[in-house]
C-alpha angles and dihedrals in degrees: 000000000000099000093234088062108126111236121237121195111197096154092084101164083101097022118158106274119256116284104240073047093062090045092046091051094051095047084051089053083071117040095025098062100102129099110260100216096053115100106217121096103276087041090054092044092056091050095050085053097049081041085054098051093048098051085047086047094044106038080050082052096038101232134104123290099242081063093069112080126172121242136185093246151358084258095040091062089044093057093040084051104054090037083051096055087037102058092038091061099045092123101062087045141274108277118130116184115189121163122262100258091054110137107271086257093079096029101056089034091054085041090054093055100046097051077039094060086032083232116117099191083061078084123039113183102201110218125234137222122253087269086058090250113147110248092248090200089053091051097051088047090050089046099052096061114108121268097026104147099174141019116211112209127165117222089227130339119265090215109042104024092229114143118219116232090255099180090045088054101040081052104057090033089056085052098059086046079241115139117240107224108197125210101209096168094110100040108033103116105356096065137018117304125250120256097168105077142104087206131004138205132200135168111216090229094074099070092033106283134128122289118242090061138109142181128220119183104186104172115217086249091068126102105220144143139145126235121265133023113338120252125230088216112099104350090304094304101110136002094220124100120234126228116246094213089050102053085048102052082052092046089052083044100055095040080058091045101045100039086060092028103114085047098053097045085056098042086047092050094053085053097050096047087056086052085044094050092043094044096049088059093066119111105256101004132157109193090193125201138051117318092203121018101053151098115302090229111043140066127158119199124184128207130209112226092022122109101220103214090047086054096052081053095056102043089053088049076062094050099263129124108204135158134240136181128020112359085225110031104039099141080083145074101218109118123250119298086196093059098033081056090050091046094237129134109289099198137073093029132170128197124197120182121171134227131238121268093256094058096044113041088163105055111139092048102052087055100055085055091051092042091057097043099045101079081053092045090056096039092054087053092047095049080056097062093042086246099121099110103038 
């Protein structure tokens, strides 16, 4: 790659904060380091600023702030909050259902305890349609089964973009007196928030903030609890502590991201219908997920006769940095478990999220750049291959 080659980064799920983010993370290093239970000065101070960044996150989320409680991760809250549903609900039973496009968090989580109970119904994995939709008729009837103590639901998929039909789903599953536990890492700040949840999870990165934190909403309606002795650390939802600068950094993140929010979804979807376009002109190409009904920032293709992570080589070589694989899981070089349950092609993908306006002043640009590397891009992979002429 010629060193004066200007880098694009269109592969924003861990995308650099935003930069009055970054500044408002190192001024907290210094006046949030206190712990917040003490009750000296400094201790109170650092209290008053964690306070801060939980009243900015929940009235974005409309909810309370004492059900907004700070995780390690993005992850980290989705597995507090299904073992947290689970164990409340231990005395109607054990079974968990998900669709089969949930983050690898809750599919892997719901998997262990059913080869731990060696009992495989302890966990139903609810198929989706070719969009990535979940089949609405499937999960009621999941959900109905006796003993179902949560249902597991995304608000829209990170790979694909689709958005799950939230209110359809809270609705069944409260008919079946079963809580809806949302995944919203791919969605918070960058599309509209979930109202429809039992308990919700989010990871700060998504709408610009710093990595190494997560959000839990657990509503006071919600039965929910942990196994094991309560920590006085979050209102019982973790027993690490957060870190003050951290939350902060997220809180200045989100007030950027939502005050230009309805922009910069606009902005995001033109741009994705261009990729999309350009995309769709390539020879054996499956650009996969909802055209419509889907997330502003995010679109997946796959290609026949392309090795994917070769691909993603090549377009860096070219300045690009692009995705491939699971959204979740992609350390590894399993294909992808979204597209295998949609039943579209799982190799030669391509993910492209965008970042947010701060972090990419020349967009437009830099994806017309892509746009018209890309066919060479994929002709050079497939050479390799000695799949040219097929």
């Amino acid at each position: 790659m010629p060193a004066a080659l200007t880098r694009v980064l269109l592969d924003a799920a861990s995308a650099p904060m935003l930069p009055a983010a970054r500044t408002t993370l190192i001024a907290a290093l210094d006046e949030g380091w206190a712990d917040p239970r003490r009750l000296y000065a400094e201790g109170r101070a650092a209290r008053a600023l964690l306070d801060q960044a939980r009243e900015v996150l929940a009235q974005g989320l409309g909810v309370r702030p004492g059900e907004v409680s700070f995780l390690p991760s993005g992850p980290a809250a989705l597995r507090a909050g299904l073992e947290g549903l689970r164990h409340g609900g231990r005395r109607r039973g054990a079974r968990m259902v998900a669709t089969a496009v949930e983050h690898s968090a809750i599919l892997t989580t719901g998997r262990h305890h059913a080869a731990a109970a060696r009992d495989p119904l302890q966990f139903a994995e609810v198929p989706v349609d070719t969009l990535g939709r979940v089949d609405l008729p499937a999960l009621e009837a999941a959900v109905a089964v006796g003993g179902t103590v949560l249902a597991a639901v995304q608000s829209a998929n990170g790979e694909v973009g689709t958005r799950q039909p939230l209110e359809f789903a809270h609705a069944l599953c409260r008919n079946h007196c079963v809580p809806l536990l949302v995944d919203a890492m791919a969605s918070l700040g960058r599309d509209r928030t979930p109202q429809h949840f039992d308990v919700l999870a989010g990871d700060a990165r998504s709408w610009g903030g710093p990595s190494g934190l997560g959000v839990l909403v657990v509503p006071e309606r919600t039965r929910w609890h942990l196994p094991g002795p309560v920590s006085e650390l979050e209102h019982g939802r973790t027993d690490v502590e957060p870190m003050i600068a951290l939350a902060l950094a997220a809180a200045e993140a989100w007030r950027q991201t939502e005050a230009t929010r309805t922009e910069q979804s606009a902005r995001s979807s033109a741009t994705i219908e261009r990729l999309r376009a350009a995309a769709g002109d390539l020879r054996d190409v499956d650009v996969v997920g909802d055209p419509h009904d889907r997330l502003p920032h995010v679109l997946t293709f796959s290609l026949l006769y392309v090795d994917g992570e070769a691909l993603v080589i090549e377009l860096d070589r070219r300045g690009f940095g692009v995705a491939s694989g699971s959204a979740c899981t992609s350390s590894t070089l399993e294909p992808s478990h979204v597209l295998a349950a949609m039943g579209v092609l799982t190799h030669g993908n391509v993910r492209v999220t965008l970042p947010l306006a701060p972090l990419a002043g020349t967009l437009d640009e830099d994806v017309s750049r892509f746009i018209a590397e890309l066919p060479e891009a994929v002709a050079a992979v497939r050479a390799q291959l000695g799949a040219a002429d097929l």
